[in-house]
C-alpha positions as CSV (number, residue, x, y, z in Angstrom):
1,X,47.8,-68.3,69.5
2,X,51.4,-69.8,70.8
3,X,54.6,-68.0,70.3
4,X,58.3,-68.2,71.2
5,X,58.6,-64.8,72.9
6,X,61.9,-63.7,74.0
7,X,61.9,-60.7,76.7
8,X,64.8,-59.2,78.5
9,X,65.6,-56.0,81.1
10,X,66.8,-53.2,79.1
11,X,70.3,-52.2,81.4
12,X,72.4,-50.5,79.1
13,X,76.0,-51.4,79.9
14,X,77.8,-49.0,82.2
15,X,79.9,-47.1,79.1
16,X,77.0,-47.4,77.0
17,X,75.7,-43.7,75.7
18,X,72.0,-44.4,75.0
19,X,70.8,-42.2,72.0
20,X,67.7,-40.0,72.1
21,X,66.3,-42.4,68.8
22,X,66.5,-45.6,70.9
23,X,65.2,-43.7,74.1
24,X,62.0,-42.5,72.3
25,X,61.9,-46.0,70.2
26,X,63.1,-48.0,72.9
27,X,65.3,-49.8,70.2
28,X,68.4,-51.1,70.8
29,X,71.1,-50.4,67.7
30,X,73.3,-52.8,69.5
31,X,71.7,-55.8,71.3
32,X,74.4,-56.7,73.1
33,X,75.2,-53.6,74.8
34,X,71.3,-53.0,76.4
35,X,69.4,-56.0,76.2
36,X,70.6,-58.3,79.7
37,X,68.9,-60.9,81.8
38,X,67.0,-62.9,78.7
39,X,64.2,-65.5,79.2
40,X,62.6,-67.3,76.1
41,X,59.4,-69.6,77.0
42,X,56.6,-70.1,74.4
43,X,53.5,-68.7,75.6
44,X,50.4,-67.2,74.8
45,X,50.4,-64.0,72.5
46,X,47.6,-62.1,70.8
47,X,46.5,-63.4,67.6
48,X,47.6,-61.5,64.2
49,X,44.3,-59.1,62.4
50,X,45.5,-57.9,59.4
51,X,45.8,-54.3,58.4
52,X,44.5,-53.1,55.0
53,X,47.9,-54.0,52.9
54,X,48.2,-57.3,55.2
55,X,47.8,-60.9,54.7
56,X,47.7,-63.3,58.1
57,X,50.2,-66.2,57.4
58,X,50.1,-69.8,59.0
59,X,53.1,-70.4,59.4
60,X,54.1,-73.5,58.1
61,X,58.3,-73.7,59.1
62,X,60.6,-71.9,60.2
63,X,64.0,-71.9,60.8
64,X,66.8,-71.2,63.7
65,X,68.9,-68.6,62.8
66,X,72.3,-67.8,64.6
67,X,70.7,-64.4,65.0
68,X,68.3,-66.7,67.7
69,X,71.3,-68.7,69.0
70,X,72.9,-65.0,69.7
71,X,69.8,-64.3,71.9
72,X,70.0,-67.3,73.9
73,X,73.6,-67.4,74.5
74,X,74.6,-63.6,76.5
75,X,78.4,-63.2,77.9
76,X,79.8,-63.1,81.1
77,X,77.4,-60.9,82.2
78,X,74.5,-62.0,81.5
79,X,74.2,-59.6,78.4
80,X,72.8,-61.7,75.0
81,X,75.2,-61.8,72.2
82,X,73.4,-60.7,69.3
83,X,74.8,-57.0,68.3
84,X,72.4,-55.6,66.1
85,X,68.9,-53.9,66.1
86,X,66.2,-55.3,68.7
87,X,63.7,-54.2,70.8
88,X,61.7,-56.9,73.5
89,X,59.7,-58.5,74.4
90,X,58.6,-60.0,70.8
91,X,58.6,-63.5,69.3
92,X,61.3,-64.8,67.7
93,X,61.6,-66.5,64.1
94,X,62.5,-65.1,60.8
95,X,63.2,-67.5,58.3
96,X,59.8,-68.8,57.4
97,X,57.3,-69.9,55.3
98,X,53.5,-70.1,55.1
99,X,50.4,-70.3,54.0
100,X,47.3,-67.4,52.9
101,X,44.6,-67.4,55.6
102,X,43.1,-63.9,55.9
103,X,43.6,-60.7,53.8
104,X,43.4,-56.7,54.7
105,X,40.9,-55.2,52.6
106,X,43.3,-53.4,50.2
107,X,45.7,-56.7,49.4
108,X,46.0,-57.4,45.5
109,X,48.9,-59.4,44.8
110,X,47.7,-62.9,46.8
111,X,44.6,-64.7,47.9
112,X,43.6,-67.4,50.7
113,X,45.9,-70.6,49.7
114,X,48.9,-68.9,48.2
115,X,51.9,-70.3,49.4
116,X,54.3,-67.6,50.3
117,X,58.3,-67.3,52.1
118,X,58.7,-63.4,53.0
119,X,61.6,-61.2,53.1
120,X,62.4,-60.4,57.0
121,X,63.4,-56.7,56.7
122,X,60.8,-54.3,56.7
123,X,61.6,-51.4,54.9
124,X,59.5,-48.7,54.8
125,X,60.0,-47.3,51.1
126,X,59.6,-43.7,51.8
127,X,63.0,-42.7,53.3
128,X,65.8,-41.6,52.0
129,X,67.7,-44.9,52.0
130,X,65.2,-46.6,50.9
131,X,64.3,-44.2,48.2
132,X,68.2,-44.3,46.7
133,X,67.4,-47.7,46.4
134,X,68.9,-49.2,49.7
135,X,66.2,-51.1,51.1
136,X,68.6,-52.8,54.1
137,X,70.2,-50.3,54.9
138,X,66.2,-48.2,55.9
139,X,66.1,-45.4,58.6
140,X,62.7,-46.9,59.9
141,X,63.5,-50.6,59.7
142,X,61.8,-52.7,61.3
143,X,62.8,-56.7,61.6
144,X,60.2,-59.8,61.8
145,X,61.5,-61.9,64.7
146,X,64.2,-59.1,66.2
147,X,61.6,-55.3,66.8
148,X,58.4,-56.9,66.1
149,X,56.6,-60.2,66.0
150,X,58.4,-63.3,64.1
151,X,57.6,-66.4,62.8
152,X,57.5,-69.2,65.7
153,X,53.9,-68.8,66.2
154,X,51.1,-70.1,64.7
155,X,50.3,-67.1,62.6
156,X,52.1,-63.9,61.5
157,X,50.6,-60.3,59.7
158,X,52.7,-59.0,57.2
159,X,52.4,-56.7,54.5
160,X,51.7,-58.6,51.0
161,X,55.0,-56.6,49.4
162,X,57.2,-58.7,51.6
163,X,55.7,-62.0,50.5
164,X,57.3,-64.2,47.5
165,X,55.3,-67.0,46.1
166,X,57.0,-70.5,46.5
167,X,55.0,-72.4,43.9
168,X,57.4,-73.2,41.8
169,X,59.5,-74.4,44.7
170,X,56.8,-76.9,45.2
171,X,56.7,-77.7,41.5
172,X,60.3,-78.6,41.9
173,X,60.0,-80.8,44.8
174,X,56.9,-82.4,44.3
175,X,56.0,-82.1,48.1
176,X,54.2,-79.2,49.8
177,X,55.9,-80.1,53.3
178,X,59.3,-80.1,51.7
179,X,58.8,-77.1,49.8
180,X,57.4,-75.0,52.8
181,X,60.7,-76.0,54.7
182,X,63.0,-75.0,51.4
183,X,61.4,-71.7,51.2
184,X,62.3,-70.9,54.8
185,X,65.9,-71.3,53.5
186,X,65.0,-68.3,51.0
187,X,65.8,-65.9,53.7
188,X,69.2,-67.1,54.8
189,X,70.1,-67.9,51.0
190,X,69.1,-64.5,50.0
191,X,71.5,-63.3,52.6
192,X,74.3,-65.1,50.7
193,X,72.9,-63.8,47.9
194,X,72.9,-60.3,48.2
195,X,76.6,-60.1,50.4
196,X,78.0,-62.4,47.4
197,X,76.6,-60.8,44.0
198,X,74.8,-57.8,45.2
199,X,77.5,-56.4,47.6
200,X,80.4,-57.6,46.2
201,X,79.6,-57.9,42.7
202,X,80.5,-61.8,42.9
203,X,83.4,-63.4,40.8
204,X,84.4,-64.6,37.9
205,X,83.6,-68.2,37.1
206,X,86.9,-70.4,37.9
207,X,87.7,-68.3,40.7
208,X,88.7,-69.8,44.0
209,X,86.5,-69.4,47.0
210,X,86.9,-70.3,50.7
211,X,83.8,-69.6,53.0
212,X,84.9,-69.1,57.0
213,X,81.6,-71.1,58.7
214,X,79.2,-73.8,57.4
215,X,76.4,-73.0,59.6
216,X,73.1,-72.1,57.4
217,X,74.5,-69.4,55.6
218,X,77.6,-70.3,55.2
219,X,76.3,-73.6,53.4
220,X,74.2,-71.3,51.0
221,X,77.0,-69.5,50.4
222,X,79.3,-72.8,49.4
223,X,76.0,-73.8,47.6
224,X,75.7,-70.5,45.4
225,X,79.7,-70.5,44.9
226,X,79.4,-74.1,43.4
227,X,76.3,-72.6,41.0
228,X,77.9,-69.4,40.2
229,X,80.8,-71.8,38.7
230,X,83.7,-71.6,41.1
231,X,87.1,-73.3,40.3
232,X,87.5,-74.6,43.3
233,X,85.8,-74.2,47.0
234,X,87.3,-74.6,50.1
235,X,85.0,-74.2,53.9
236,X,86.8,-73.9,57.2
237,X,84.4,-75.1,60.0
238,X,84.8,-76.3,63.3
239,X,81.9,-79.0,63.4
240,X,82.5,-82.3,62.0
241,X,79.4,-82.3,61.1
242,X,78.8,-79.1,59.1
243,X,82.1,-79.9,57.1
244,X,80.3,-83.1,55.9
245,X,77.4,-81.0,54.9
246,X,80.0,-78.5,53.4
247,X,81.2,-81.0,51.5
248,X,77.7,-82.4,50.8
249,X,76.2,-79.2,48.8
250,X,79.7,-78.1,46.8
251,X,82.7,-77.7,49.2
252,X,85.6,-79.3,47.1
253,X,87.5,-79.3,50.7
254,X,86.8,-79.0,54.0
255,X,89.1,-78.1,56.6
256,X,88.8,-77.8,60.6
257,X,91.2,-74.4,60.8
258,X,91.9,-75.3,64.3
259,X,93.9,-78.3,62.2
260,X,95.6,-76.5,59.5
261,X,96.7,-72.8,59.0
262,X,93.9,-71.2,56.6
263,X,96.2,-69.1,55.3
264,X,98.8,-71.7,54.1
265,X,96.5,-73.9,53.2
266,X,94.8,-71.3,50.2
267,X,98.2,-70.6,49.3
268,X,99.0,-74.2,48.3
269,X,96.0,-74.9,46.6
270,X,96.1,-71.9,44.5
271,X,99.5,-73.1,44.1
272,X,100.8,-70.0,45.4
273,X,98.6,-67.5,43.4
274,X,96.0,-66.5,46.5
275,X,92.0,-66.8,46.4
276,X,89.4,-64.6,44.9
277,X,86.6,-64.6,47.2
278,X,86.7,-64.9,51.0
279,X,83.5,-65.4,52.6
280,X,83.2,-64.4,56.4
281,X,80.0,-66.4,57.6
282,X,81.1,-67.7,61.2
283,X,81.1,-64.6,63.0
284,X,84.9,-64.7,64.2
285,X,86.1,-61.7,61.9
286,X,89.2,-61.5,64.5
287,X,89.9,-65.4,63.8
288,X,89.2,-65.6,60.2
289,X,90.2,-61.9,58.7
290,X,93.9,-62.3,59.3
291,X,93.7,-65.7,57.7
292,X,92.4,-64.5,54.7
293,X,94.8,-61.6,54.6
294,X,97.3,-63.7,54.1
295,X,96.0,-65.5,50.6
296,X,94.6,-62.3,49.2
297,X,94.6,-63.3,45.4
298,X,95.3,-60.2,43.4
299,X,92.1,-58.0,43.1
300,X,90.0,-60.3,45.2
301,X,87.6,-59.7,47.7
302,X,86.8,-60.4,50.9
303,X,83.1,-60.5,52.5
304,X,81.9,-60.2,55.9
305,X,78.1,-61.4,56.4
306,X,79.0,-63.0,60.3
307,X,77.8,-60.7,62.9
308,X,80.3,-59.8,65.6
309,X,80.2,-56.9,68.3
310,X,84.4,-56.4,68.6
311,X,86.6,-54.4,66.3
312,X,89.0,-56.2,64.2
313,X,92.6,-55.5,63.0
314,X,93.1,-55.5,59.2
315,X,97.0,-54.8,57.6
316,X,95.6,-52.3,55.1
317,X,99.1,-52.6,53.2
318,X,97.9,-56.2,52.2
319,X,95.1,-54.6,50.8
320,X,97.0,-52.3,48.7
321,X,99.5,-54.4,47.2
322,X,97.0,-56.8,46.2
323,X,94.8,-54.4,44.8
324,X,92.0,-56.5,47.3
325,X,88.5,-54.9,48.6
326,X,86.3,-55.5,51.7
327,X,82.9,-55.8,51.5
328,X,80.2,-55.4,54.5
329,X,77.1,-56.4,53.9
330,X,73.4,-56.6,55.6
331,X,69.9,-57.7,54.7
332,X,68.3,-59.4,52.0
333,X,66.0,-57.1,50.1
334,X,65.8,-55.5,47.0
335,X,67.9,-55.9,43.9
336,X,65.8,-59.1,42.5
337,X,67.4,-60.9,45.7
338,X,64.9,-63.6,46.5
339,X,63.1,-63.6,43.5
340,X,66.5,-65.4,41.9
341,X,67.1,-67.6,44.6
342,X,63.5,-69.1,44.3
343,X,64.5,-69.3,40.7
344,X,67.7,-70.8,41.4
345,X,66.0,-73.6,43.4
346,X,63.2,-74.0,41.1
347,X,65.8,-74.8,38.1
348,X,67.9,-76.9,40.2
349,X,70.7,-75.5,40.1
350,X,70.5,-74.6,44.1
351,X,69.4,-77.3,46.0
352,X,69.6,-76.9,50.0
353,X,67.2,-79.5,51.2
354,X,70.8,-81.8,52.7
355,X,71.1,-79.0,55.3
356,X,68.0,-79.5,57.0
357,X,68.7,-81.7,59.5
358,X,66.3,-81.8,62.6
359,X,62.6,-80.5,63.2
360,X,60.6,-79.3,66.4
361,X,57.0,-78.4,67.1
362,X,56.4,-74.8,68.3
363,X,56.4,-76.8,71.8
364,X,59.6,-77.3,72.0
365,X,60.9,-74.5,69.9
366,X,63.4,-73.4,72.9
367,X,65.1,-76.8,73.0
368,X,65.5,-76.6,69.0
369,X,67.6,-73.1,69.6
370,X,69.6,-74.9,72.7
371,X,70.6,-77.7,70.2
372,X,71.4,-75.3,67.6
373,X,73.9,-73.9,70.0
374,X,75.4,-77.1,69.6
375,X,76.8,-76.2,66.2
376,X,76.3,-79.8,65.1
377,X,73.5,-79.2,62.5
378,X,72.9,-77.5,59.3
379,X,69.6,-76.0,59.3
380,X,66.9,-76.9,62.4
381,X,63.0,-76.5,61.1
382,X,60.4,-75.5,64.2
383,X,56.7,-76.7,62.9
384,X,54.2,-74.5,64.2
385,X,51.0,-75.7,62.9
């Protein structure tokens, strides 16, 4: 079969202590400070055979992630961006859906036809993490599209527990094709999902929400802010483009905030009172943090899903006085995460399908991730079969 493999030298950075885990694993914790020299080319890798709990997928779409933007782009020295656990070479592609080809001899839960999107963290269930009922946060992850192969190739193994059936999706839509590329949005959503309700124990309806980036996930977000029943819903983007979509799935306003102050402008739209919920999904915690720091509602929260490999200044006195809480959060998994999401889209009361807004062929799935790097579109679909 085809794949996008990305490979890469591992040359830890000079101040970089490697740890015996990632010498024996040969793991990276932190792309960014190992992984240097990258080079992404579709090419041939071995086809998939499933294992006894396994079903082989074809894939049918599957979308491009900042996550693969951060891989492509590297820093001054060559270095890519992305900070968080890898391990090369491997193909690339986590956001996905499929269909049921082939099925390990033990698999129960689906047969040859179901159509499926599947969670992206693979979580092992046995340690302690995981057993305490933290599934994202598991000492033995492992990560389709980031440690082991992902979903721009033809076909993918996985483990049946990772798989969610996306009939009703198709129900909905009334259009397998459609529904195949809406699923793929189940992983990003689910993201949202679990940093906005399962992290932060989302807000009360009539709250005010602003959302820092309306690249994929920051979209879902605006889009599960504007189902959850927010007052009012502000984005702060960059792209002209993405604030139109912003605006498109909920965003009551859209702001460039190299245009306007963030901060001030919260303030005058809560007419002085602050906003709830800050979402950070841009990945400039340094750029956006402070902004939201200074419309911290009282009690409200702010949420960082963006990844970013730098350390960030916060004025914890803010947080005091306004009684305000900071929320990381990773992952997707667990705590009826994209089970609800498939609901939510099923019922109509999520609808992402505006955000998808180019596809590719496995071909020319590297020219799809340069043009994502554009930051002009919403969500970008590679085909593979």
């Amino acid at each position: 079969m085809k794949g996008l493999v990305l490979d890469a030298v591992w040359e830890p950075k000079p101040t970089r202590v490697v740890s015996d885990w990632e010498k024996e694993t040969g793991k990276a914790v932190c792309g960014n400070d190992i992984w240097r020299h990258p080079k992404l080319e579709v090419r041939t890798w071995p086809d998939p055979e499933p294992a006894a709990h396994e079903v082989v997928l074809e894939i049918q779409a599957c979308g491009v992630c900042g996550s693969d933007m951060h891989f492509y782009e590297t820093d001054d020295e060559d270095y890519i961006l992305y900070p968080g656990l890898t391990k090369f070479p491997t193909i690339l592609g986590h956001e996905f859906s499929g269909k049921v080809v082939e099925s390990g001899k033990d698999v129960t839960l689906l047969k040859k036809g179901d159509i499926v999107t599947v969670e992206e963290m693979i979580w092992c269930g046995r340690c302690i993490p995981c057993r305490n009922g933290f599934p994202n946060h598991c000492s033995n992850l492992e990560e389709i599209g980031f440690t082991i192969p992902g979903a721009f190739s033809n076909y993918l193994a996985v483990d049946e527990k990772f798989c969610w059936k996306i009939d009703a999706i198709a129900e909905r839509f009334g259009d397998e094709e459609l529904a195949f590329a809406v699923g793929a949005l189940s992983e990003p959503t689910s993201v949202a999902y679990n940093a906005m309700f399962e992290r932060a124990q989302g807000f009360r309806p009539g709250h005010y929400v602003d959302v820092y980036g309306a690249g994929p996930i920051g979209l879902a977000a605006i889009g599960l802010a504007k189902a959850a029943g927010a007052g009012t819903i502000v984005a702060f983007e960059i792209s002209p483009e993405r604030l139109e979509l912003a605006r498109a799935i909920g965003a009551d306003y859209a702001y460039d905030p190299r245009e306007v102050s963030p901060g001030e402008v919260m303030m005058e739209l809560s007419n002085g009172a602050g906003f709830d919920f800050h979402v950070e999904a841009a990945g400039v915690p340094e750029l956006a943090i402070p902004e939201m720091e200074k419309a911290l509602a009282i009690n409200s929260k702010i949420v960082q899903i963006g990844r970013a490999a730098q350390r960030v200044p916060m004025y914890l006195e803010s947080f005091q006085v306004r009684r305000a809480q900071a929320f990381g959060a990773q992952g997707h998994s667990g705590h009826e995460t994209f089970p609800n999401v498939i609901r939510m889209v099923a019922a109509g009361q999520l609808d992402l399908s505006p955000i998808i807004t180019a596809k590719y062929n496995l071909e020319d799935a590297v020219e799809a991730i340069a043009k994502s790097t554009k930051r002009a579109d919403g969500k970008i679909m590679v085909k593979p079969n």
